[in-house]
TIPA-644943 format. One record per residue (C-alpha): residue number from 1; x, y, z. Coordinates in steps of 0.02 Angstrom, whole numbers, padded with zeros to 5 digits, always signed. Last residue first. Layout:
N
+------+--------+--------+--------+
! resi !      x !      y !      z !
+------+--------+--------+--------+
!  NUM !      X !      Y !      Z !
...
+------+--------+--------+--------+
***
This chain:
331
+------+--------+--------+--------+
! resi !      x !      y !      z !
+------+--------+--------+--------+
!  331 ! +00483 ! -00355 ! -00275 !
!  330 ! +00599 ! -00365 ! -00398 !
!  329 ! +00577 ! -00199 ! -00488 !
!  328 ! +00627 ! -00216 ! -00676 !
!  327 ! +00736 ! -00124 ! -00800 !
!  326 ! +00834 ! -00270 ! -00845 !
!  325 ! +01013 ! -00176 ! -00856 !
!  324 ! +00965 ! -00062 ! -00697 !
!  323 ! +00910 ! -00191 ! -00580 !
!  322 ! +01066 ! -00311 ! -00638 !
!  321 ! +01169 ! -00155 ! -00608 !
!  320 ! +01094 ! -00156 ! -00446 !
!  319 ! +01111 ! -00322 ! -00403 !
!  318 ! +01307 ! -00315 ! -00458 !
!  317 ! +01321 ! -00159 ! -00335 !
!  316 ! +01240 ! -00258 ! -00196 !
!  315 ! +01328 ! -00427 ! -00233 !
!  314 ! +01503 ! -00310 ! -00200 !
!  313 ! +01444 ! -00234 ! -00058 !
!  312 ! +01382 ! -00390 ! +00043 !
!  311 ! +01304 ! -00331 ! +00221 !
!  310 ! +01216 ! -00179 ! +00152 !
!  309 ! +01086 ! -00074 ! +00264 !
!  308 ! +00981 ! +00015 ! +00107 !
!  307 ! +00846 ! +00180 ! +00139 !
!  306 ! +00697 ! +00194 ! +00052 !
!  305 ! +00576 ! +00333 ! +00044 !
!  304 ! +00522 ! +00460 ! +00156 !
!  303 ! +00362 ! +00468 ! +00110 !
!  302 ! +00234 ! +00603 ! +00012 !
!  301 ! +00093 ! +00660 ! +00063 !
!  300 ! -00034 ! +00758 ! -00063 !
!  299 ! -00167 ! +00789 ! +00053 !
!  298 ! -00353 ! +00749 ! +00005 !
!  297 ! -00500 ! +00829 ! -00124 !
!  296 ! -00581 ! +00684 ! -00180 !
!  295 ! -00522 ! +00746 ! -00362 !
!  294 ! -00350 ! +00716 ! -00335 !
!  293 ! -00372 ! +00561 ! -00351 !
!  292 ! -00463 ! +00552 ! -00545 !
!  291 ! -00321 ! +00654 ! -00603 !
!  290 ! -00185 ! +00556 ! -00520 !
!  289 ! -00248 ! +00405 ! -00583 !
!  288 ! -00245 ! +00444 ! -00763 !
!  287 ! -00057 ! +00521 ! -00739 !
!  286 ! -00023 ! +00331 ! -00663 !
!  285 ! +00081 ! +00299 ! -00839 !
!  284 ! +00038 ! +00378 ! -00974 !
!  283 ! -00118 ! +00503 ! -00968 !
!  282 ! -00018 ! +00678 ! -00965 !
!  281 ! -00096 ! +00857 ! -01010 !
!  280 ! -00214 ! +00887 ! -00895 !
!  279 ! -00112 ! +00827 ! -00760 !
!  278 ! +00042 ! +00907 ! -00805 !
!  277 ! +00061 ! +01082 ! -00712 !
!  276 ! -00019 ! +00995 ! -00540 !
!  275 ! +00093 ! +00845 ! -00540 !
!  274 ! +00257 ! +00951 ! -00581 !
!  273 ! +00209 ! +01071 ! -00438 !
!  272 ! +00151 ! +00928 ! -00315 !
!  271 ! +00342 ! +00844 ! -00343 !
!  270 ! +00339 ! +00711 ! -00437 !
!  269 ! +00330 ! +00500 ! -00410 !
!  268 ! +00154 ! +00473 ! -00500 !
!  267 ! +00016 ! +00417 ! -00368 !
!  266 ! +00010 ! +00268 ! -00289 !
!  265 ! -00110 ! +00249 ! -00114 !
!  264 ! -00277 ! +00313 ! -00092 !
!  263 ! -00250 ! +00334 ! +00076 !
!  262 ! -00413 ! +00353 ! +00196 !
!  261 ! -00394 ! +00439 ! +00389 !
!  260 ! -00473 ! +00453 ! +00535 !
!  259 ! -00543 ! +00273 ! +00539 !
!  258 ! -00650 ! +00237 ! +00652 !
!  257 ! -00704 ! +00072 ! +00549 !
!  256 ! -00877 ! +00181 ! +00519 !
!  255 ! -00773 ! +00320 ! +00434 !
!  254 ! -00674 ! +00198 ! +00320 !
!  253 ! -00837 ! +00136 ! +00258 !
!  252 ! -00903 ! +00288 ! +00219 !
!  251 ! -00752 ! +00337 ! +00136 !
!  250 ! -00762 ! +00182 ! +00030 !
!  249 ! -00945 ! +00215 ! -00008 !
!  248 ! -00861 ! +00387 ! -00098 !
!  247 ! -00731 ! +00301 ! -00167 !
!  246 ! -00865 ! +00159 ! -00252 !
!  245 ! -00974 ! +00307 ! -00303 !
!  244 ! -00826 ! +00372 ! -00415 !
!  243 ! -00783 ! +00229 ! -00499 !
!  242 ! -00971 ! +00176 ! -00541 !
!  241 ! -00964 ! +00348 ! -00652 !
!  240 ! -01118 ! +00316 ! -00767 !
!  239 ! -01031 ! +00336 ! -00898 !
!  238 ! -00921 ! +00190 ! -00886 !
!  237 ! -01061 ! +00110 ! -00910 !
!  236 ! -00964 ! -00063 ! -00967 !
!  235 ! -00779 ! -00067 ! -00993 !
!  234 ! -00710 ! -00170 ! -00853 !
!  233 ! -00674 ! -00086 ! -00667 !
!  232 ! -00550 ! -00137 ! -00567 !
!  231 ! -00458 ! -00073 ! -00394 !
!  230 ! -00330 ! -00129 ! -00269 !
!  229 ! -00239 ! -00048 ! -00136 !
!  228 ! -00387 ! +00071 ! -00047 !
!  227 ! -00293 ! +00095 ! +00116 !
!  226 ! -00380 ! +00143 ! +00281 !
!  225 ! -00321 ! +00199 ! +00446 !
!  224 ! -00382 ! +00255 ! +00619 !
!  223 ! -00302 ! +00068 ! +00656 !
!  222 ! -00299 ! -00044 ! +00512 !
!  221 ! -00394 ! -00069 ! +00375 !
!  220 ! -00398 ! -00132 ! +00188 !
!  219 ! -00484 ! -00102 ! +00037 !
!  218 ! -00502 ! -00190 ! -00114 !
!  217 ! -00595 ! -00103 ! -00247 !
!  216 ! -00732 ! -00154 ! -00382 !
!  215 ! -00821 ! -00094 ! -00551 !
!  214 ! -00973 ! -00130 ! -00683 !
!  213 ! -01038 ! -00263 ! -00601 !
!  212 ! -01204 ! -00316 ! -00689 !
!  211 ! -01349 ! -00304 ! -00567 !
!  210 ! -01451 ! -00174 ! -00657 !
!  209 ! -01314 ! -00068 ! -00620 !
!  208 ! -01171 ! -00120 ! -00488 !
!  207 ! -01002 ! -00050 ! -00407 !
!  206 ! -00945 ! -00187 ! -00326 !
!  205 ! -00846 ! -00176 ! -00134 !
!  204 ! -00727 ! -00279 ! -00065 !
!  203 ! -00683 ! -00261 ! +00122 !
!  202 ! -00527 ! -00290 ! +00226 !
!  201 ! -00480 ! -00291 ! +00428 !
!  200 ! -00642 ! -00359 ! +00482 !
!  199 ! -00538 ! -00503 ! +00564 !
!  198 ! -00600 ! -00636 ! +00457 !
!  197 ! -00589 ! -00518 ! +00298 !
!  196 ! -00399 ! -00508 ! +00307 !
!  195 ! -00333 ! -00664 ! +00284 !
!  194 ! -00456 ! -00736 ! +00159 !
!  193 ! -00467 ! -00561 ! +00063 !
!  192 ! -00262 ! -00582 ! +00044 !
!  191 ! -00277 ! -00765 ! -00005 !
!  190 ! -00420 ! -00731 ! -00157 !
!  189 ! -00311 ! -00571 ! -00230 !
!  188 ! -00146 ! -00675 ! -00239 !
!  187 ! -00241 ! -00817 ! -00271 !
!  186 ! -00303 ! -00744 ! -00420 !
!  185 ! -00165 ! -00687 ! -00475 !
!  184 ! -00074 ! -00499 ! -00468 !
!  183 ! -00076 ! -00370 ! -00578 !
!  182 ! +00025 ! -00268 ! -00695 !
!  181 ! -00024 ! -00099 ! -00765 !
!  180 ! -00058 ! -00078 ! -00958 !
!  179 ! -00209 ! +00040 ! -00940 !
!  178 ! -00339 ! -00079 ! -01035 !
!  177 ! -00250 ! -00245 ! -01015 !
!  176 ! -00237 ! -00211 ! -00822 !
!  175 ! -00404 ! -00154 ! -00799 !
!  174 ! -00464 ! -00293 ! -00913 !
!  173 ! -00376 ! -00403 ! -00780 !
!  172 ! -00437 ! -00332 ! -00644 !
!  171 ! -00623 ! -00338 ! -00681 !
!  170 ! -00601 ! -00545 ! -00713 !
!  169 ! -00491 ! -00539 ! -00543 !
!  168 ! -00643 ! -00442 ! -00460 !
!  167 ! -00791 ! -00574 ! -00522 !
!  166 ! -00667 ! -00712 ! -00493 !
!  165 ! -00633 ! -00622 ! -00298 !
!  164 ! -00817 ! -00640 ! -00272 !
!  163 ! -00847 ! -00610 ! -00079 !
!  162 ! -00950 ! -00435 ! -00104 !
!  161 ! -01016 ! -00305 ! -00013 !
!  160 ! -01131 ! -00177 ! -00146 !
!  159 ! -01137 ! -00016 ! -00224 !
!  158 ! -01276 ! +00040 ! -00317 !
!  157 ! -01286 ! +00139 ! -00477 !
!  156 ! -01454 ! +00205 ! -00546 !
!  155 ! -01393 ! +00351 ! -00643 !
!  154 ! -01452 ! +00474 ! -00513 !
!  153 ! -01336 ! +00375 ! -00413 !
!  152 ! -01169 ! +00398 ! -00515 !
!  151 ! -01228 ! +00555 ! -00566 !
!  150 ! -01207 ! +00615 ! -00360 !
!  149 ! -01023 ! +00533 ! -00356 !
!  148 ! -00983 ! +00614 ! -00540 !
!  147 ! -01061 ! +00801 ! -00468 !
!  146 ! -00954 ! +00770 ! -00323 !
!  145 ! -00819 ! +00758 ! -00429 !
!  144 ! -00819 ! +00890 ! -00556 !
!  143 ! -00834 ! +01007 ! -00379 !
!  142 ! -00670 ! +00965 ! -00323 !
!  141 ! -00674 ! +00873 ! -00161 !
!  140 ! -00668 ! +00973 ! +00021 !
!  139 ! -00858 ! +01002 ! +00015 !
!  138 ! -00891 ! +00821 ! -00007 !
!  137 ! -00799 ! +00786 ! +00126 !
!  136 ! -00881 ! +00936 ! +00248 !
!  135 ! -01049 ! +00864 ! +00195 !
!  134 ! -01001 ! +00695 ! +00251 !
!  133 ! -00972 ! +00748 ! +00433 !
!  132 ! -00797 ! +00802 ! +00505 !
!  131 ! -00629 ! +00708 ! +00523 !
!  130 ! -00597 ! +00572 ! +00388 !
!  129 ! -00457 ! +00663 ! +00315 !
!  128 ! -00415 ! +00610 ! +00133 !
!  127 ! -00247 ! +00543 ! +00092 !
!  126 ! -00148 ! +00567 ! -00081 !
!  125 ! +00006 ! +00473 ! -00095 !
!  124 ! +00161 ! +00474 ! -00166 !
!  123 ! +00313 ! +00373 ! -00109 !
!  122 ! +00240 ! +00220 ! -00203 !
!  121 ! +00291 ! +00055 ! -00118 !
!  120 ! +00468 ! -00019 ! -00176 !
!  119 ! +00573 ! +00115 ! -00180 !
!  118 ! +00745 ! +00099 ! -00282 !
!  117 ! +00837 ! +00274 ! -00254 !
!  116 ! +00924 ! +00213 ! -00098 !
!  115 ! +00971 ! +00301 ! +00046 !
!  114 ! +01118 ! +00226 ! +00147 !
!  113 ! +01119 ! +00162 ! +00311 !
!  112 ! +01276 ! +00094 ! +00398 !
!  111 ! +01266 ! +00202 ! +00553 !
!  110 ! +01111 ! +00268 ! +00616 !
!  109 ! +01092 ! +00433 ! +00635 !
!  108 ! +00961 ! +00477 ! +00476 !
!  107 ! +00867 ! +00324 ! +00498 !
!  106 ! +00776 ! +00380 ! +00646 !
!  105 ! +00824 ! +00554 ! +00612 !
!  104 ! +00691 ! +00559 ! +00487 !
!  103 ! +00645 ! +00731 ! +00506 !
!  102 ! +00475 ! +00746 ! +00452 !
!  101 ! +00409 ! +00830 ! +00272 !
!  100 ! +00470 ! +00680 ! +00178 !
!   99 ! +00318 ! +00572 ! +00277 !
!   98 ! +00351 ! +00424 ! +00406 !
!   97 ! +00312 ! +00245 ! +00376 !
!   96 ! +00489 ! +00173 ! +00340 !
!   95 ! +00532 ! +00098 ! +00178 !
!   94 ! +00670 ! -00013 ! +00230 !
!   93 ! +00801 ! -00115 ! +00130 !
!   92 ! +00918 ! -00235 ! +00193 !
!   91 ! +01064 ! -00295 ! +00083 !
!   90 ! +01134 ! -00473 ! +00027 !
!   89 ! +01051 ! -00558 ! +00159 !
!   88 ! +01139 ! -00719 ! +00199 !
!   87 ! +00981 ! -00770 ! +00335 !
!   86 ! +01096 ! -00780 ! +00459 !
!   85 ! +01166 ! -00627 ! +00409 !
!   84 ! +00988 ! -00552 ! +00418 !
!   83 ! +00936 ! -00599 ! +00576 !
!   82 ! +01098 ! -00548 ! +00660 !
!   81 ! +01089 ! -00379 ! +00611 !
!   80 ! +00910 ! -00374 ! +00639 !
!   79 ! +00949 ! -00398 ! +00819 !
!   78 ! +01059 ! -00277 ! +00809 !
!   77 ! +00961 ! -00124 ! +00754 !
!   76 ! +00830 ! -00164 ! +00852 !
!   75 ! +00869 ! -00038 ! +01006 !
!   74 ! +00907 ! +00111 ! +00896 !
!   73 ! +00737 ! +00095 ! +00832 !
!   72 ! +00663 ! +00150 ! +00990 !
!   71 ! +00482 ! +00216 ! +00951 !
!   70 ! +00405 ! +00085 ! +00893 !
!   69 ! +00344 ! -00022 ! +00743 !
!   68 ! +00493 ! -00027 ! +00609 !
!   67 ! +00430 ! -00015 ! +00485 !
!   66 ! +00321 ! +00029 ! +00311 !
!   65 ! +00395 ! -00113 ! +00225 !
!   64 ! +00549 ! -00202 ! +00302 !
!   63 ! +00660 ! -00308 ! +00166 !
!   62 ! +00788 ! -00426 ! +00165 !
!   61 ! +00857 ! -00473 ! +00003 !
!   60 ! +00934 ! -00661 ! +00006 !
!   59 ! +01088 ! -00763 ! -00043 !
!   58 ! +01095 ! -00953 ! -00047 !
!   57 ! +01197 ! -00968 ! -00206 !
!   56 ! +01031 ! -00891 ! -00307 !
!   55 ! +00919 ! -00765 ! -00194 !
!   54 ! +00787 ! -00799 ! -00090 !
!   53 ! +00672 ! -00665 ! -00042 !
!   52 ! +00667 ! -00622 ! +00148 !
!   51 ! +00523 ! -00506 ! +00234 !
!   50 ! +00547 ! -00430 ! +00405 !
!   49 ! +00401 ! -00390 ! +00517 !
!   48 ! +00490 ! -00284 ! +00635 !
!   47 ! +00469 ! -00237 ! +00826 !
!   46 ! +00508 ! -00081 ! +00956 !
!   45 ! +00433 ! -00079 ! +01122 !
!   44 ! +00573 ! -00192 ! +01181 !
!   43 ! +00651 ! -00288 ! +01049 !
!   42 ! +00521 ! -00378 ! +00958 !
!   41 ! +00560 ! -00467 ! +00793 !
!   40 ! +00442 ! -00558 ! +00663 !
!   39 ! +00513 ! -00665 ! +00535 !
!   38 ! +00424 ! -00669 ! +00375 !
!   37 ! +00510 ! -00794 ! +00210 !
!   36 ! +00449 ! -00722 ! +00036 !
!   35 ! +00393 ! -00836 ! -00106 !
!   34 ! +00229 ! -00805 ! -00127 !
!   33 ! +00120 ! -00864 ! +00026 !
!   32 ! +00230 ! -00792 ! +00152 !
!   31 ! +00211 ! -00622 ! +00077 !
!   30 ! +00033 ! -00647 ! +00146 !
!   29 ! +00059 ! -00732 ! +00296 !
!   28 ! +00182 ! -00579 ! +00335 !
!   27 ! +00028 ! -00473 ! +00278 !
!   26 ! -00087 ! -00551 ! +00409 !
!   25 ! +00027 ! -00504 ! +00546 !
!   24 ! +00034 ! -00320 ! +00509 !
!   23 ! +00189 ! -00216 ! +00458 !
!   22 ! +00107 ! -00175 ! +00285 !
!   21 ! -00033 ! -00113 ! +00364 !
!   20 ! +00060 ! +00030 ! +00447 !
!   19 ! +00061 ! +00030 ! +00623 !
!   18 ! -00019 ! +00165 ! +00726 !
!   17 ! -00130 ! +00067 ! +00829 !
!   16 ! +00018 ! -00003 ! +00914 !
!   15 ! -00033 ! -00116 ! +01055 !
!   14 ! -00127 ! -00236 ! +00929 !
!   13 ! +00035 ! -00205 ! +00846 !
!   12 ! +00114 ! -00297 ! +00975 !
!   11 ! -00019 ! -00438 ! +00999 !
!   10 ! -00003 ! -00481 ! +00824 !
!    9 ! +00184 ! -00535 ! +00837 !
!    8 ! +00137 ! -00637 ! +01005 !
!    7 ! +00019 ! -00745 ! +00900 !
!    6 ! +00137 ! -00739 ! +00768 !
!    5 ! +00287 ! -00780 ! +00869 !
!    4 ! +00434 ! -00681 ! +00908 !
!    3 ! +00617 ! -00685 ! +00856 !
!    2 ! +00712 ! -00581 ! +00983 !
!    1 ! +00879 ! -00666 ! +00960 !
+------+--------+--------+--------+
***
């Protein structure tokens, strides 16, 4: 079996500047840290991160987020077989990184595949293009919110680097309790920067007045891409618009990385002509968010979702009754 090293794992996607973060070394350490098991597979010019979460009587869900890596998946197929029966995985799910709008016959001709309506990472997303010179951003963006990114520094705001992941779990949680979202912990948040940071892969960045934080975000990078996962803000100034200065310095940041493009990540799961007809009238739920994404003026995308490889049938149907009885998303 193809099983692969980390050192050798992060020299493959070092030769695939494409890769999603998700498929990234530093995120199998990651899930590795809570509960999930990362082997890394190479077949070729085609590799996997694959996650396992234990399951009672031995069992286990694999999972591949954002993968595989490559342009042969046909090749892997296999070897990932293997992996996962000896690992007693009840099903595979992957969320590959391609967009609805692409054939996906990746996934599409291989046998033993099903789709799945239980996604894991938001299909929607909106992602701004990096091309061009500031001016052409701002020119792209609705005009509510350049005037909220140039009131945010008339108003004195200032947006600064920061290593305080108390300061940002503190903001997170009234976040949470505010908009009723769920968050991670602390060491969650703290473990992620720690493995990230180093490599100049991740960045936090406060949204300040008079030196009292009023906001934060989490961003990460990889390749001519960046991802804004995590953001905060308590309830302090919030009309001075820190949250809208902080995506702005975010692009900036993105931009000197090299990146060519910035996702903004989780958006409500509609189509763009239920998102755009409700908007204004909707705040439940990530309707908030949409509104205040949109605004940066980038491309609706949305992904191909998540497709299921099952090795037990009759465990899969009981886990998804079990899904649909406790109304709850297991990863």
């Amino acid at each position: 079996m193809s099983i692969v090293q980390q050192s050798d794992w992060k020299r493959f996607i070092t030769r695939h500047p494409e890769a999603h973060i998700l498929q990234s070394d530093e995120w199998g350490k990651l899930k590795s840290s809570f509960n999930w098991d990362a082997k890394r597979l190479i077949v070729g010019n085609t590799g996997a991160l694959v996650l396992f979460k234990q399951l009672p009587l031995g069992f286990s869900i694999a999972y591949i987020p954002k993968g595989p890596v490559g342009d042969d998946w046909n090749s892997i197929w296999s070897e990932v077989d293997e992996l996962c029966v000896n690992h007693k995985a009840v099903f595979l799910k992957i969320e590959p990184d391609l967009w609805e709008s692409i054939k996906n016959r990746e996934v599409e001709n291989i046998e033993g595949f099903r789709k799945s309506n239980q996604t894991i990472q938001p299909r929607n997303t909106i992602v701004i293009n990096l091309n061009g010179s500031e001016s052409d951003w701002l020119m792209c963006m609705k005009q509510k919110t350049r005037y909220n990114i140039r009131l945010a520094q008339r108003k004195g705001v200032k947006v600064e680097y920061s290593d305080d992941l108390e300061l940002f779990h503190r903001m997170i949680e009234v976040t949470a309790h505010r908009d009723k979202f769920g968050v991670h912990t602390y060491d969650y948040y703290q473990r992620a920067y720690n493995l990230f940071y180093p490599a100049g892969n991740s960045e936090l960045l406060v949204a300040k007045y008079n030196d009292m934080p009023l906001s934060a975000i989490m961003l990460f990078v990889l390749g001519k891409r960046a991802w804004y996962f995590y953001g905060a803000s308590n309830n302090l100034e919030r009309s001075r618009m820190p949250t809208y200065l902080l995506q702005w310095e975010a692009m900036r940041w993105a931009a000197r990385k090299g990146c060519l493009e910035y996702d903004l990540w989780g958006i409500p799961d509609e189509r763009k002509e239920v998102l755009e007809e409700n908007f204004l009238k909707r705040s439940d739920g990530l309707w908030g968010v949409y509104r205040f994404k949109r605004g940066f003026g980038g491309e609706l995308r949305r992904s191909t979702g998540a497709w299921d490889r099952i090795y037990h049938p009759r465990f899969y149907s009981l886990y998804l009754s079990y899904l649909k009885m406790c109304k709850i998303n297991s990863y």
